[in-house]
C-alpha positions, 0 to 999 in steps of 0.5 A: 500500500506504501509503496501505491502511494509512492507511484501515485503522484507520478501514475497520475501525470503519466496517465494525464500526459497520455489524455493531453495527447490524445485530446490534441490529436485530430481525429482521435478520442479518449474512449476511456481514462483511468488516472490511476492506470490507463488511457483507451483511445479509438480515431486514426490512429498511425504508428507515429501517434501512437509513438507520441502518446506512448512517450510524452509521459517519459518526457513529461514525468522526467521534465517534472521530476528534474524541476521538482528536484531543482526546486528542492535543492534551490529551497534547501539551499535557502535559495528560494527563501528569505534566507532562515532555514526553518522546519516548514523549508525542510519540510516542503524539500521533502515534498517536492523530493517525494513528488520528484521521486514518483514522477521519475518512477512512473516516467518509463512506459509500460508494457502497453505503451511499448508495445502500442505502436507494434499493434498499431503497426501490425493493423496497418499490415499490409498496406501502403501506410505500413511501409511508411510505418515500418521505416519510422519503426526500423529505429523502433525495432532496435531497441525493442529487444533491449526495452521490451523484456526489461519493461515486461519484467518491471509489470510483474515485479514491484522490485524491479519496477521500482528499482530500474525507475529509481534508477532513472530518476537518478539518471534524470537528477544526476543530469539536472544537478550541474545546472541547479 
């Protein structure tokens, strides 16, 4: 239960991230929306939107989760206050901390957001959009070998979920700390 309430924050930006994009596609609608876990869509769907509501959380959740932890530096600091350190400074670090953290765990796509474009792709088949499709796939493809097991292994594992995700976040903030 401790550990849902870690991915929520983040759960919910992702998912939200998902709903954006859809909403500002051209002739694609959200069937369903579930916050905490999923977004169906339905409308005309090519392999590169769905390339683009797959990954806008990555970009998204990672763009939040560095700002969130440069905020908390800045504030622990004392950049960002008048100057007196006290509890309430403390105590708002360790907030945006929490939400930086949940925010760089949920970044990485799941299984589903993965394998969308695949699915998309092989819906397409064959017809002439496909092989348009397949050479914005080829790049796609390559890393899928690498991405795919390690994305199905984090759905089945709460450890291994929360392992690679912190350390991606880590990642995130060890890029985003030179410039805090």
């Amino acid at each position: 239960m401790m550990l849902q309430l870690l991915r929520l924050p983040g759960t919910v930006v992702h998912e939200t991230a998902h709903g954006i994009v859809v909403l500002l596609l051209p002739g694609v609608s959200i069937d369903e929306i579930d916050i905490t876990s999923h977004v169906s869509y339905s409308g005309t769907i090519t392999v590169p939107r769905a390339v683009l509501v797959s990954y806008v959380p990555l970009l998204l959740n990672s763009v939040g989760s560095a700002a969130l932890f440069g905020l908390a530096v800045r504030l622990h600091r004392g950049e960002l206050s008048t100057g007196v350190h006290t509890i309430g400074d403390g105590a708002i670090a360790v907030g945006f901390l929490f939400l930086a953290l949940s925010l760089g765990i949920e970044a990485l796509p799941s299984y589903g957001d993965v394998m969308a474009p695949i699915r998309i792709f092989r819906q397409a088949f064959p017809s002439l959009r496909a092989i348009f499709d397949l050479l914005f796939l080829i790049p796609y493809l390559l890393i899928l070998p690498v991405v795919l097991p390690i994305v199905y292994l984090r759905e089945k594992s709460m450890v291994l979920l929360l392992l690679s995700g912190s350390v991606y976040t880590t990642l995130v903030w060890t890029a985003v700390l030179p410039f805090v």
